[in-house]
N, C-alpha and C positions, 0 to 999 in steps of 0.2 A: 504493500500500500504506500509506496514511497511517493506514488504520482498524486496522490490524494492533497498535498499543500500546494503544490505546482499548479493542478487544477481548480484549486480555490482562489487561488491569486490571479489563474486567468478568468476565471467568472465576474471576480471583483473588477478588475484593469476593462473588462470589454462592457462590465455595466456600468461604469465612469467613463468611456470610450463615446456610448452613445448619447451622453450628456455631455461632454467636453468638444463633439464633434457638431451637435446641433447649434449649441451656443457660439464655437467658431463659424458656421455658417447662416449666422443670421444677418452676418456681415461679408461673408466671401464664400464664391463659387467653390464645387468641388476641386474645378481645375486651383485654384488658388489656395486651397487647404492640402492637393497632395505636395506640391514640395515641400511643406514643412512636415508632412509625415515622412520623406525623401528622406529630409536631414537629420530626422530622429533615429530612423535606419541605420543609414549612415555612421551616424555618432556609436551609434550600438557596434556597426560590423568591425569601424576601426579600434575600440576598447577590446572588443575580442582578435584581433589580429596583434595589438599590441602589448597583448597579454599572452599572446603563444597558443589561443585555444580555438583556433580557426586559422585554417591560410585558402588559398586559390586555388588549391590544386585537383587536377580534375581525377575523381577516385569512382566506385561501381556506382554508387548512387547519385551523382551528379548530376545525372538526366534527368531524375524524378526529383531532386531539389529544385532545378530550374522551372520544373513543370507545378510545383508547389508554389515557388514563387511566383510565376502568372496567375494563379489559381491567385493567392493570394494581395495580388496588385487587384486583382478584376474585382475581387469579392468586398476590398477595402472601397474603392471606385464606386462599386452598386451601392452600399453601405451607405457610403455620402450621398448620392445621388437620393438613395429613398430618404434620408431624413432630412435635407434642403426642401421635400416634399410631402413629409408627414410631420405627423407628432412622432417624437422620440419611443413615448409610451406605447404607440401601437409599433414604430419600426422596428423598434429592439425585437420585443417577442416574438414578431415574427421569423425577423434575421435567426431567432435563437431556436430554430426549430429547425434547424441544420442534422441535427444526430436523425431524423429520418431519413434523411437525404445520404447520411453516412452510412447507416445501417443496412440499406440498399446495396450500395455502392461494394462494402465492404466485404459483403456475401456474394459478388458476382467478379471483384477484382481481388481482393484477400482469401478467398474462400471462407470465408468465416460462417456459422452458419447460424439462422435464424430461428430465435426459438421463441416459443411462445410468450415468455414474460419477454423476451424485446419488444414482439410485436406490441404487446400490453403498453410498454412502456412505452413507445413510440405514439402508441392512441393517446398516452394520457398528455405527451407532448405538446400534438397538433391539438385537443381539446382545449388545454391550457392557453396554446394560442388564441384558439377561436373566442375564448373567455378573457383572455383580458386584452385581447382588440375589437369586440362587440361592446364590452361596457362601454359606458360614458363618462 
């Protein structure tokens, strides 16, 4: 259960994510919000290059980091895009109903297989969504 703080700190960071990003863009485009997620990047990759725990070098999974990276450019992109266009409170939830999408994904390219309490899990997800972007 070592991943268990990891994933709490990314639940925390991505639900301050979408209140940090709406409130940047009630004054600037998505175009004009991603180069400063660019530079935060940035700042992140050379602290890890200059600390010795990342370099350039092209190793077996390289292909699929680059193919994460677009995934992950596109997905930051959309991100912006829907909450320059909603409310925060309905964009989040929904953006965060991602683990269906994964669960999918992950039994047809991981082999992984799907069992009933996923599928359970995954309804109570999308319900979840549908409840707290129906309120008012």
């Amino acid at each position: 259960m070592n991943w268990i703080a990891p994933a709490i700190g990314y639940v925390l960071t991505v639900g301050a994510l979408g209140v940090t990003s709406k409130l940047a863009l009630e004054s600037l485009s998505w175009q004009q919000l991603l180069p400063w997620t660019f530079l935060a990047y940035g700042v992140t990759v050379a602290a890890l290059m200059v600390s010795g725990k990342t370099d350039w070098g092209w190793h077996s999974g390289t292909g699929w980091a680059l193919a994460s990276a677009a995934l992950a450019v596109g997905s930051l992109i959309l991100l912006y895009v829907a909450l320059g266009l909603g409310d925060a409170s309905k964009v989040v939830p929904v953006t965060a109903a991602y683990p269906a999408a994964t669960l999918v994904l992950s039994a047809i390219f991981l082999g992984e297989n799907i069992t009933t309490a996923r599928v359970a899990g995954m309804l109570l997800v999308v319900v979840g969504v549908v409840v707290l972007t129906a309120a008012r």
